[in-house]
N, C-alpha and C positions, 0 to 999 in steps of 0.2 A: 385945144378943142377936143381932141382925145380922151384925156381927163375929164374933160368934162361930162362926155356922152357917159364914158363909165360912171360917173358921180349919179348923171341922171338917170341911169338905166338901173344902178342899185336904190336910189329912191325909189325909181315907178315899184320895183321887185315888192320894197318894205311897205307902202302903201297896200299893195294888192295882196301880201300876205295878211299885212294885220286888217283889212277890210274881209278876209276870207274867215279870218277867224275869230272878227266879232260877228258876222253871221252865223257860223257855228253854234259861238255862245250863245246866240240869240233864239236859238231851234227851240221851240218850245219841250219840258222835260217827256218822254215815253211815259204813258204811263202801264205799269206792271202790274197786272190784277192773278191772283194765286189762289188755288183754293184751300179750303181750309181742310190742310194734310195732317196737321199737329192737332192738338188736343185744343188751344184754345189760339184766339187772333194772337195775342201777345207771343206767345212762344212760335207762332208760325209765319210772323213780323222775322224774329230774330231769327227763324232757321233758313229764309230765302234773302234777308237782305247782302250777306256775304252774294249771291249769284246776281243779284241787281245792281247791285257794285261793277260785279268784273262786265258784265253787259253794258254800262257806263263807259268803265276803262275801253272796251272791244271795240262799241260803237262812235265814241267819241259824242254820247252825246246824256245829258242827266236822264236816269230812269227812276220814276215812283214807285214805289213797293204798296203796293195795299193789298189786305188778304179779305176775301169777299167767301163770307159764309156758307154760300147755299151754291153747288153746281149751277142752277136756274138763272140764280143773282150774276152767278161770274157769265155765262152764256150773254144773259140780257146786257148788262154792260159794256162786252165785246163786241153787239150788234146795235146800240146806243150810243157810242165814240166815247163812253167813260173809258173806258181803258183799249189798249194799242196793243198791245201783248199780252197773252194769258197762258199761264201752265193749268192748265183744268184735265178734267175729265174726262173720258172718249162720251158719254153722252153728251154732255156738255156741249160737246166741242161740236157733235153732228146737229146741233139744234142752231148753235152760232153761224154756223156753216151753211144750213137750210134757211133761216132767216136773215141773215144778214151777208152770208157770204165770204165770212173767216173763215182764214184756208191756214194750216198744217204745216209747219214749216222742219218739226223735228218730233222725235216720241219719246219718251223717256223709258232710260233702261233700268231696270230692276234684276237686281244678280248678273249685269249682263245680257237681260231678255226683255226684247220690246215686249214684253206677253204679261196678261195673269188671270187669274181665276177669280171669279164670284162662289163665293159659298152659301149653302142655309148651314148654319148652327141649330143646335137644342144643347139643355142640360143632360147629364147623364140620367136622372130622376124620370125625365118626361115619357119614357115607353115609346117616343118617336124616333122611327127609324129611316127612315124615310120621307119625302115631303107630301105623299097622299094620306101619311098618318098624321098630318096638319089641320086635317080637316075637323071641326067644329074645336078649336085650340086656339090660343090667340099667338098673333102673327106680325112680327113687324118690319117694316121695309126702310130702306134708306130717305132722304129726300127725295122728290120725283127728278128734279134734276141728275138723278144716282144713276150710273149704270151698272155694278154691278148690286147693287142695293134696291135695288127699283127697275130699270129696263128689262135686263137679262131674267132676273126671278120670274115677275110678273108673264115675260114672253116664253118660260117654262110653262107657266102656271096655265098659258091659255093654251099652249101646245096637248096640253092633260085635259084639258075641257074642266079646268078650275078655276071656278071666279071668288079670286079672294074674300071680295063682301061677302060674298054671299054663302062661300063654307066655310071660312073660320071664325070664331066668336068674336075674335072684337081685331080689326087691323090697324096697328099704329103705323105714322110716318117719322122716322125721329136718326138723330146721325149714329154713325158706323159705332162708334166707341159703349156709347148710350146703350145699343142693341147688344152688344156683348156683356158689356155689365150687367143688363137686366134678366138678361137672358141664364148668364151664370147663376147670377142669385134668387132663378126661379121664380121671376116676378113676370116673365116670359118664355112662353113654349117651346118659341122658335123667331130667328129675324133671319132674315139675309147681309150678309157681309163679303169681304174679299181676302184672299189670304193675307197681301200685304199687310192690312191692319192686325188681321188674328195675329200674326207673325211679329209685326210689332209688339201690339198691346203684351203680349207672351214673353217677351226681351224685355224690356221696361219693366215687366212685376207687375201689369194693372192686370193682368189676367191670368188662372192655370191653366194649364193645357186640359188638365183631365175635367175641366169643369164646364168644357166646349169640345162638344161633339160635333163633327163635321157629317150631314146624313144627305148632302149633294154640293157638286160641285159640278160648272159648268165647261166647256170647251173654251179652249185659249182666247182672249180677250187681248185686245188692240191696247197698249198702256195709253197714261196720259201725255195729252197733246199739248205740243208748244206751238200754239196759233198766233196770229197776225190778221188784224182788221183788215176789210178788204180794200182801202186806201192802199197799207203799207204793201199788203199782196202785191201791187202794181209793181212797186217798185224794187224791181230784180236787183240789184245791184246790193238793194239792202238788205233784201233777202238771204243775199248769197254770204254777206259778210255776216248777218245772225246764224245762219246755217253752221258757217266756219266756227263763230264762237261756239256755239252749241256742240259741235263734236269733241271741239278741244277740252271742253269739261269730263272729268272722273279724277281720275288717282293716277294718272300720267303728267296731268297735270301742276308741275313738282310746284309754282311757285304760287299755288291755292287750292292746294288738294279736296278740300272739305267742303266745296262748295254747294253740294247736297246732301241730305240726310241719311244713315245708315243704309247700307244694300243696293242703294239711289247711284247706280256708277257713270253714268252720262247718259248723255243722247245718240241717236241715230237719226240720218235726214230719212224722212217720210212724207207722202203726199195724202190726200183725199182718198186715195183708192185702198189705203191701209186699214182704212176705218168703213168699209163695205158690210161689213158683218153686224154691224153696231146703228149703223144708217137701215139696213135691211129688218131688225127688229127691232128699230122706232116705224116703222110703215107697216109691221108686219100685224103690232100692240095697234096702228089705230094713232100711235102720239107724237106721229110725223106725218104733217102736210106733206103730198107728193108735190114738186116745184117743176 
C-alpha cells in the first residue's frame, strides 16, 4: 500500500506538471512593438529580435517582434491591444500613457544615462546661428509622434512666441535620418534631431560632422521607454520578472552581451514620474488632453 501511494502521488505530481506546462504553452505569444531606431523595418526586425528572444527565454513565454514606423503608430497600437510591450519614445509613451494607460516599467540607458538631448541642425552654408535665424527658412521636424523632433522643438518654439507656419517658408514633417541628410546637402535650412541619431548617422559614415552644425540643444530629456499595456501593468508579479530581465541586459551580461545596439548599454527600472517633463510639454504645446 506504501508503494503504492508513492506510485500515486508521483503520478498526480506528473499530471499537474505537464497540465501546468501545457498551459504555459498555450499563453498566447507578447506581442513586442519597437520603434523604428534603425534606418529601415528590415534591419531594425534584426537589430531587436536577439532581445525578443532572451524576453522569451526570461519570461517563459513566445514574444512577437514587429517594428512600427511612426512614434503615433507604436503609441496607438499600445493603447489598441496590438501590442503588449513597446520600447518607444518618451513622447510616445506619455501619449500611450494618457490614452490608454501604459505605464513604464524600465528606460533605456545610453552611455550609461537614462538622458539625451534634442537638437536643431543647420548646414554650415545657411548663416543660421541660431534658431530665431529660422525664421522665413524652411524647417523640418520629426513625426508628431517625435519627442525630441517635434514635442521638445516646437514647445521651444512657442516658449519664443514662434509659430512655425507661420515664420518659416515651408515646414516639413519627415524621419530623424531624412532631416539630416537633407539638411547636409542644403536641400534644408534646418530640422530638429537628437544626438543619439547625429552620433550615430556620424559612426556609420551616412553623415560628416562638419556638415551638421548643432545651433540648439535642449535640457536632459527622459530616454526611451519600456512600457506594458495596462492589462499587463496589473499584474505585479510579471512586472517584477520583466523588470529583472531588463536590468540584467548590457555587457555584463556575458552569455548575450549584444543584445542592443551600439552605446545602447541596458536598462534602469523607472516609473511614470520619470517622464514628468515630457507629459508637462505635451499639455504645455496644447497636444495633450489634461485626464
Amino acid at each position: 500500500m506504501k508503494l503504492l501511494r508513492i506510485v500515486l502521488t508521483l503520478l498526480a505530481s506528473a499530471v499537474v506538471a505537464f497540465a501546468s506546462s501545457t498551459l504555459v504553452a498555450a499563453e498566447p505569444p507578447l506581442k513586442l512593438g519597437v520603434g523604428l531606431f534603425q534606418p529601415d523595418k528590415e534591419k531594425n526586425d534584426a537589430t531587436y529580435k536577439p532581445l525578443a528572444a532572451y524576453l522569451a527565454a526570461k519570461l517563459g513565454r513566445p514574444v512577437e517582434l514587429r517594428t512600427v514606423d511612426t512614434w503615433e503608430g507604436l503609441a496607438k497600437s499600445l493603447a489598441n491591444g496590438e501590442t503588449d510591450l513597446a520600447l518607444m519614445g518618451p513622447w510616445g509613451y506619455v501619449l500611450a500613457n494618457n490614452e490608454a494607460r501604459a505605464q513604464v516599467v524600465s528606460t533605456i540607458l545610453y552611455d550609461g544615462k537614462p538622458e539625451y538631448f534634442a537638437l536643431m541642425v543647420t548646414h554650415p552654408g545657411s548663416g543660421i546661428t541660431k534658431p530665431a535665424d529660422i525664421k522665413g527658412r524652411s524647417f523640418a521636424f520629426g513625426d508628431k509622434g517625435s519627442t525630441s523632433g517635434y514635442l521638445i522643438p516646437l514647445h521651444y518654439f512657442m516658449k519664443q512666441g514662434i509659430d512655425p507656419e507661420k515664420a518659416f517658408s515651408r515646414v516639413l514633417y519627415t524621419k530623424h535620418q531624412a532631416i539630416e541628410t537633407e539638411v547636409a546637402a542644403g536641400q534644408l535650412d534646418a530640422g530638429a534631431d537628437y544626438n543619439r541619431n547625429r552620433n550615430a548617422m556620424i559612426e556609420q559614415g551616412l553623415l560628416k560632422a562638419e556638415q551638421s552644425v548643432i545651433i540648439w540643444q535642449s535640457d536632459p530629456l527622459p530616454n526611451d521607454a519600456f512600457a506594458v499595456s495596462e492589462a499587463l501593468a496589473k499584474d505585479k508579479a510579471f512586472v517584477g520578472r520583466l523588470q529583472a530581465a531588463l536590468t540584467d541586459v548590457g555587457p555584463q551580461l556575458k552569455s548575450a552581451p549584444d543584445l542592443l545596439p551600439a552605446h545602447y548599454t541596458g536598462f534602469v527600472t523607472k516609473d511614470n514620474a520619470f517622464y514628468k517633463p515630457i507629459r508637462d510639454a505635451g499639455l504645455a504645446t496644447g497636444k495633450l488632453e489634461p485626464k
